[in-house]
N, C-alpha and C positions, 0 to 999 in steps of 0.2 A: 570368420575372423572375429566378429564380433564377442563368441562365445568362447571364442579362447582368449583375449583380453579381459573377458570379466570373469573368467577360472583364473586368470595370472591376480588381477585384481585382489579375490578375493585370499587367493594365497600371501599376497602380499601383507593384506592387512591383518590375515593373520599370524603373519611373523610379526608385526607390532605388536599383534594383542599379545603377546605370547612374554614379548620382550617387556610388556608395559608389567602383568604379571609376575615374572622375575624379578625387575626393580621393585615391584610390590613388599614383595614374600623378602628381600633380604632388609628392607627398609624397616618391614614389620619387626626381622630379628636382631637389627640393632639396636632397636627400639627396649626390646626384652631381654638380649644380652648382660645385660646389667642388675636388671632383676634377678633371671637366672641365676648371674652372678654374686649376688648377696643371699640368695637365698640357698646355695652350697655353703657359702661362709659360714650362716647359721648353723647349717647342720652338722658340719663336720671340723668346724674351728673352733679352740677356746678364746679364753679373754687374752691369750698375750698370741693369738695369732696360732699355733700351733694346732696343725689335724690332731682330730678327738678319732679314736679309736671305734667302733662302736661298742665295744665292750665298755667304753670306760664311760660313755654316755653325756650328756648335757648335765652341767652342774644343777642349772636352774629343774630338769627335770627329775633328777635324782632327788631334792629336795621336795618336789611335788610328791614322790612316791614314797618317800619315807617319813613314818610316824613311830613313834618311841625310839628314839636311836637308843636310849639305852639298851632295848632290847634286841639290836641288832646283832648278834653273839653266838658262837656255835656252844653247845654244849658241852660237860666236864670229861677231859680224857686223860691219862695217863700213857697213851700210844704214846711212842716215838713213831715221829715219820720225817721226812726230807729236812723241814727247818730244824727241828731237835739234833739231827743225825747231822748237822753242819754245824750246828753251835758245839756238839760235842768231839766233833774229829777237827776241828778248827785249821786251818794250811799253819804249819810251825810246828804244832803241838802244842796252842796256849790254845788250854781248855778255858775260855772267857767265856762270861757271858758278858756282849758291848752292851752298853745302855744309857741310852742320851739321858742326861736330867739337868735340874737347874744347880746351880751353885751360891744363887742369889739370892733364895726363899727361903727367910727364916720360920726353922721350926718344920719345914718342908723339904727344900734341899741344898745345903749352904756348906761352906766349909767353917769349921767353927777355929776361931783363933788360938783358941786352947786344947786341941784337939791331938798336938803332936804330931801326928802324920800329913793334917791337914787333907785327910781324905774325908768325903761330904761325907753327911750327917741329915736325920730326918727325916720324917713320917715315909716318903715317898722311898728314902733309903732304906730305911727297913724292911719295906716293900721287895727291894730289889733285889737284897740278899734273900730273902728268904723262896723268891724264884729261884734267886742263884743255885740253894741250897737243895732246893727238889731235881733240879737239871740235870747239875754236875755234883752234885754231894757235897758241896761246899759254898757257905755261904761267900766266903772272904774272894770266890773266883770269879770276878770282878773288873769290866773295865770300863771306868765312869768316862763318859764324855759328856761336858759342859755344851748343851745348845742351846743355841739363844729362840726364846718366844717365835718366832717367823719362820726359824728352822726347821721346827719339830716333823714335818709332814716330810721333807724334802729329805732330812735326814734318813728317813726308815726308805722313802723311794730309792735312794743313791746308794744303800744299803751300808752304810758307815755306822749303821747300830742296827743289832736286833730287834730292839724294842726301845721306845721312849717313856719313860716315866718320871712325868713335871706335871702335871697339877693341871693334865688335858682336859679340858673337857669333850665327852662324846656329842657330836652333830651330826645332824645329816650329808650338810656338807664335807665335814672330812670325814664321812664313811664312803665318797668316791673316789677318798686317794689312801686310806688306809682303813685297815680292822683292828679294831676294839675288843677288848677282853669286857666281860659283863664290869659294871661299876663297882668303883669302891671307895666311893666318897659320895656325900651330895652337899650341894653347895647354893651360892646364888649371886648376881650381880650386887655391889654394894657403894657407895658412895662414900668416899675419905677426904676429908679436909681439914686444915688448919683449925684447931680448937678453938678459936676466936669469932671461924668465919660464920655469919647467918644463914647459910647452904644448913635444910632440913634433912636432906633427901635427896632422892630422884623425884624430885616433884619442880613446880614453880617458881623455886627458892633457887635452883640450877639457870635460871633464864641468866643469859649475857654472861656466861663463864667460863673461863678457858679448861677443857678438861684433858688431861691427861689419859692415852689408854697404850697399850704392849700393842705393836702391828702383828696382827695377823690371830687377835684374842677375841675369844667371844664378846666380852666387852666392844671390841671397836664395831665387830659385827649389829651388837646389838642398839649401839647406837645409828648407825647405816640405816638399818631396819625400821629404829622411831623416827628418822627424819624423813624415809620415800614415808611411810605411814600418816605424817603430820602428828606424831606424839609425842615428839621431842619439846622438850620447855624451849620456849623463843629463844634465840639469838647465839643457842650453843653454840661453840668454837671448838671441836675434836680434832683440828688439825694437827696437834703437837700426836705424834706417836713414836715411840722407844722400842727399840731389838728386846730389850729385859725389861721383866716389870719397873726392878726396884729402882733403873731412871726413871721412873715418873716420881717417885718420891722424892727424889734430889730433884728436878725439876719444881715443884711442892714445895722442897723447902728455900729454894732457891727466888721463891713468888715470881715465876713462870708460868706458873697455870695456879689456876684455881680449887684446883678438886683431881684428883682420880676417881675412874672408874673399874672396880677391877673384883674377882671374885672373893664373898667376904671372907673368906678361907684367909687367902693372900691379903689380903687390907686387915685382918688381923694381925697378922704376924708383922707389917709394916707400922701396924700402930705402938705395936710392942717392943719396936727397936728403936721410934720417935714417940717419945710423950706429948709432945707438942702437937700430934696431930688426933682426931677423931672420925671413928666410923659414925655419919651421920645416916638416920633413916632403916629401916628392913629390908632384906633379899627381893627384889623386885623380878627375879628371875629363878624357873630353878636347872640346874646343871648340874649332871652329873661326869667326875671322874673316871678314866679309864684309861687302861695300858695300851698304847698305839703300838701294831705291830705292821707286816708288810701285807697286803691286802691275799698272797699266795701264800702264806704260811698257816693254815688251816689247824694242821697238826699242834703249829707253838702257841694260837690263839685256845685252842682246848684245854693242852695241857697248864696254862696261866690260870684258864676258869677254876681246873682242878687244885690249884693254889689257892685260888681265892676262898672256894668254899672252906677248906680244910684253915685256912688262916681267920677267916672268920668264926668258926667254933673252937679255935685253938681261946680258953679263956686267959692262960698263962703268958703266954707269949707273942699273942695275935694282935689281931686287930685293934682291939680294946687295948690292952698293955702301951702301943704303940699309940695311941691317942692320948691316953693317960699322961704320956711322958713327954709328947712332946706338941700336942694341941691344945689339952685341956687348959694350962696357963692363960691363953690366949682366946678359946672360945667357948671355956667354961667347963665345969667337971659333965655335963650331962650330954654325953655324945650321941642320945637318939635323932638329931635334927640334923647330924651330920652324919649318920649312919646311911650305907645305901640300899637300895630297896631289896627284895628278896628277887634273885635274879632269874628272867626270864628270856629263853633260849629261841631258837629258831627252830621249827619245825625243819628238815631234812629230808624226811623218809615218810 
């Protein structure tokens, strides 16, 4: 009797232990549940909540792995494949080629008042046509659409333009939501203010000023960048930011802010429609220009390269011609500081 009380016994107490264990082990996983659970969030959610793909990868890690974006680029092709072959058989039969650009950017891409048709005009226009004009054999086949600064990425995703060409700069960052055609501009961040006001620069002279920047512009990025850094001049205020550059200038002149920040490309031609205002200080950044297209169009991003080269040795009606006429006024006849570098491809094969 004895000996079967103390086998019940010890059965007994080991359904406790057993039970004390179980409450152990889920107490532990509530515990970590949460962890768990932020730590899927990291992996496979962006900033506005939405699952990342793995193909499409962590922004901040894309940016870790890429250096030289200008050279992030397929090489020169004249193929036709998939995206040529739909820009060319178009649903309707309008042989178009769409292309986001700006309307705002003088000497860039604006509608000129005297122009008659009131169709854009501009370094980045002449650009466009003369894609147009390799594609479909004509320049004038053509369908501009006006996007605003913050658009540009979303537009080429949602496929409401073949290609966008406004005065983009190449990044690493947006080389995880679209591809780049090699550069054809280089540029820099610059500083414009009121001709009156004691702002030098991008330097000490900027502490405590309201500065104006385009949402979603290297500019705003780059200010981001000096304030987690601590190299931002004391007391900056970047909060005002505009869809289009050229409200930050009417904000400017409005004495609303203090200054923009924006590339000197663009802060030239804004200085050249207000006299009233000046490009303070040198390029404190360098950037370079390029034609955004959709990240799967391989074939349209070659055959753009293959425009590019052939547009750059064109002496008559290229590159140079197109600077002459419509940037030189504004950032001087000697276009080697704005010229982009000799372009380099991605190995493939």
């Amino acid at each position: 009797m004895r000996g079967g009380r103390l086998r019940a016994g010890l059965r007994g107490w080991g359904g406790v232990g057993a039970m004390a264990l179980v409450c152990a082990l889920a107490l532990l996983f509530a515990l970590l549940l949460p962890a768990l659970h932020r730590g899927a969030d990291d992996r496979g959610a962006g900033p506005d909540g939405a699952a990342r793909t793995g193909a499409e990868g962590s922004p901040a890690r894309a940016r870790q792995e890429c250096r030289d974006p200008e050279k992030q680029t397929l090489a020169p092709s004249g193929d036709d494949g998939p995206a040529v072959e739909r820009i060319k058989n178009r649903e309707g039969g309008k042989r178009r080629l769409v292309v986001g650009v700006d309307q705002n950017s003088y000497h860039w891409g604006y509608r000129d008042p005297n122009g008659g048709d009131a169709a854009p005009v501009g370094f980045d226009i002449d650009l466009v046509r003369r894609i147009a004009g390799d594609i479909l054999g004509d320049p004038d086949a053509v369908q501009f659409k006006a996007i605003p600064t913050d658009q540009r990425v979303r537009a080429i995703q949602d496929g409401r333009v073949d290609m966008v060409v406004r005065t983009m700069t190449i990044t690493c960052a947006r080389l995880a939501d679209v591809a780049f055609s090699a550069p054809y501009f280089r540029t820099g961040q610059q500083v414009l203010v009121p001709a009156s006001s004691p702002v030098t620069g991008y330097d000490a002279s900027l502490a405590g000023r309201r500065v104006c920047t385009a949402s979603g512009s290297t500019a705003h990025a780059t200010l981001e960048r000096d304030r987690e850094r601590g190299t931002l001049p004391a007391g900056v205020d970047f909060s005002t930011t505009v869809a289009n550059q050229l409200d930050c200038l009417v904000r400017l002149q409005l004495g609303e802010v203090d200054a923009i920040v924006t590339d000197g490309a663009l802060a030239a031609g804004q200085a050249a429609q207000d006299p009233t205002v000046r490009i303070k200080g040198d390029a404190f950044t360098t950037e370079f220009y390029g034609v955004a297209m959709r990240k799967d169009a391989d074939d349209l991003v070659r055959r753009v390269n293959r425009v590019l080269v052939e547009y750059r040795a064109d002496t008559a009606g290229g590159w140079q011609a197109a600077y002459d006429r419509w940037l030189a006024p504004t950032l001087g006849r000697d276009a080697s500081k704005s010229a982009p570098p000799d372009p380099k491809y991605l190995r493939t094969g």
